[in-house]
N, C-alpha and C positions, 0 to 999 in steps of 0.2 A: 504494500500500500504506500501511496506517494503519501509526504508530508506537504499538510498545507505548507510550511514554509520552508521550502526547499530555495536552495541556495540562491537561481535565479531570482525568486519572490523577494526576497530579504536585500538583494542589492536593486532590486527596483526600488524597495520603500527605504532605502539609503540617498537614493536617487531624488525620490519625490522630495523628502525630507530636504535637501542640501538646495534645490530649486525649489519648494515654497518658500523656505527663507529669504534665497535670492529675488524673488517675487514681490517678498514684504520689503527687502531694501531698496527697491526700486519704486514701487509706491510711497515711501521716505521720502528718495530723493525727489521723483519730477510731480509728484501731487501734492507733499506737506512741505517742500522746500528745504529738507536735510540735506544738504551738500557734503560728500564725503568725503572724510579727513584720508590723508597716505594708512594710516593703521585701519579703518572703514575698507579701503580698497585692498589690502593684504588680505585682511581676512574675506572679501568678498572671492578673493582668489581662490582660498584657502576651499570656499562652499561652489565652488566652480572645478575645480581637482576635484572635491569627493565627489559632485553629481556624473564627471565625466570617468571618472574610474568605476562608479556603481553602474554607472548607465553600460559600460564594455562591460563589464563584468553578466551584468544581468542580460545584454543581446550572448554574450559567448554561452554561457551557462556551465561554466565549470562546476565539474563536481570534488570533493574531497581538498587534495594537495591545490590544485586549481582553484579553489572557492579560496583555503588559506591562504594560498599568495595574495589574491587580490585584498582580504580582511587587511592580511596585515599593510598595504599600501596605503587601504581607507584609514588606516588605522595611524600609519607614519603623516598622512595627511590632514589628520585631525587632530595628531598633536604638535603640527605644526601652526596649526590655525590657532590651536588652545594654548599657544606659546604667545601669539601675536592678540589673541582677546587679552589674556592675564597684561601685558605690557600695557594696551590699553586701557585698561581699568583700572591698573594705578597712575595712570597719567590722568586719568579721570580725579581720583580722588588727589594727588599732587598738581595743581594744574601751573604751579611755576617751572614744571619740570616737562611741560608741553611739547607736541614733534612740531606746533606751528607751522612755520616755512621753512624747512630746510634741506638736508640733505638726503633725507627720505622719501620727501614730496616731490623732487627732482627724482631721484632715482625712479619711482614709481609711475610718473608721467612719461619718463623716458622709452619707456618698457613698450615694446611693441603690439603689446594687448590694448596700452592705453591709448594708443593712437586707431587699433581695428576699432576696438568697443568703447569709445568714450561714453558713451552713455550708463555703462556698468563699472569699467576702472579706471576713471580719471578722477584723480584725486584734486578736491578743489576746497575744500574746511579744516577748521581747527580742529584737532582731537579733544579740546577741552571746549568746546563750545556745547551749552547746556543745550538740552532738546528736552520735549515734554516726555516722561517716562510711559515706559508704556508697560501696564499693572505694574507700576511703583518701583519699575527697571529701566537703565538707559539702554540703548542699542547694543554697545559692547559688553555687557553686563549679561546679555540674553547671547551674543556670541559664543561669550565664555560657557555658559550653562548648554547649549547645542555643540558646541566642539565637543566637551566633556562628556557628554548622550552619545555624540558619534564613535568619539573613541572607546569609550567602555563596550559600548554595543559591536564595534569593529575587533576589539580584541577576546571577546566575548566567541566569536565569529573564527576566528583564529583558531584559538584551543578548541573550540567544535569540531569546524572542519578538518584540525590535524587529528585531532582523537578518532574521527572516524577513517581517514586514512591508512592510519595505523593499526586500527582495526581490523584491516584487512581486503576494505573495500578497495574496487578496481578506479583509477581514475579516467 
């Protein structure tokens, strides 16, 4: 008997998850006027890697040692993200220690993402510039808490699928 959530299923709703996000920051920026700071656009990067690793992952449909490799990438990818949320939200709570303009917002405008898709990574705000919370969290606040989901869930994912591997099953 199939499992409802067989490996495909599980990096589809990796998928979903990492583009409704990107969904809600984009209704931030062009309907509530959130302009996204260089740390806004790393991590939007960060939830653009995991939709486009779950999305290959979930067309390929690997099983076992295949399903683990891909975990753990979703997984090296979402503690990359969960490295640039945490950065963010102490520059939130330190706001004289701000990335402002500088050498980050250049590097990240540079980047030849920023030039195909400016409307998703060009970095154009302050990282310490307040926005209305949203349920009583700021944007990188709720980053941090979804990178965190992603990674535990992604390596979660890992030890599964190698467990089964090992197991015995064929990949």
């Amino acid at each position: 008997m199939k499992s409802a959530l067989s490996p495909r299923r599980v990096f589809a709703g990796f998928a979903l998850i990492a583009l409704a996000l990107l969904a809600e920051a984009l209704i931030l920026q062009h309907f509530k006027g959130q302009a996204p700071c260089p740390l806004c656009v790393l991590q939007r990067a960060g939830f653009v890697l995991v939709s486009l690793i779950a999305l290959l992952a979930a067309i390929h449909g690997p099983r076992h040692r295949g399903a683990a490799g891909y975990a753990a990438a979703l997984a090296l990818t979402a503690l990359a993200g969960l490295g640039v949320a945490i950065r963010h939200v102490w520059v939130l709570y330190h706001p004289k220690f701000g990335c402002g303009i500088d050498a980050l917002e250049q590097f990240v405008n540079d980047l030849p993402t920023a030039r195909l898709l400016p409307w998703l990574l060009h970095a154009s705000g302050e990282c310490t510039a307040p926005h209305e919370p949203i349920l009583g969290l700021q944007v990188p606040e709720w980053s941090l808490i979804w990178f965190s989901l992603l990674f535990l869930a992604a390596i979660f994912c890992v030890f599964k699928y190698s467990s089964a591997a090992r197991a015995g099953a064929v990949d």
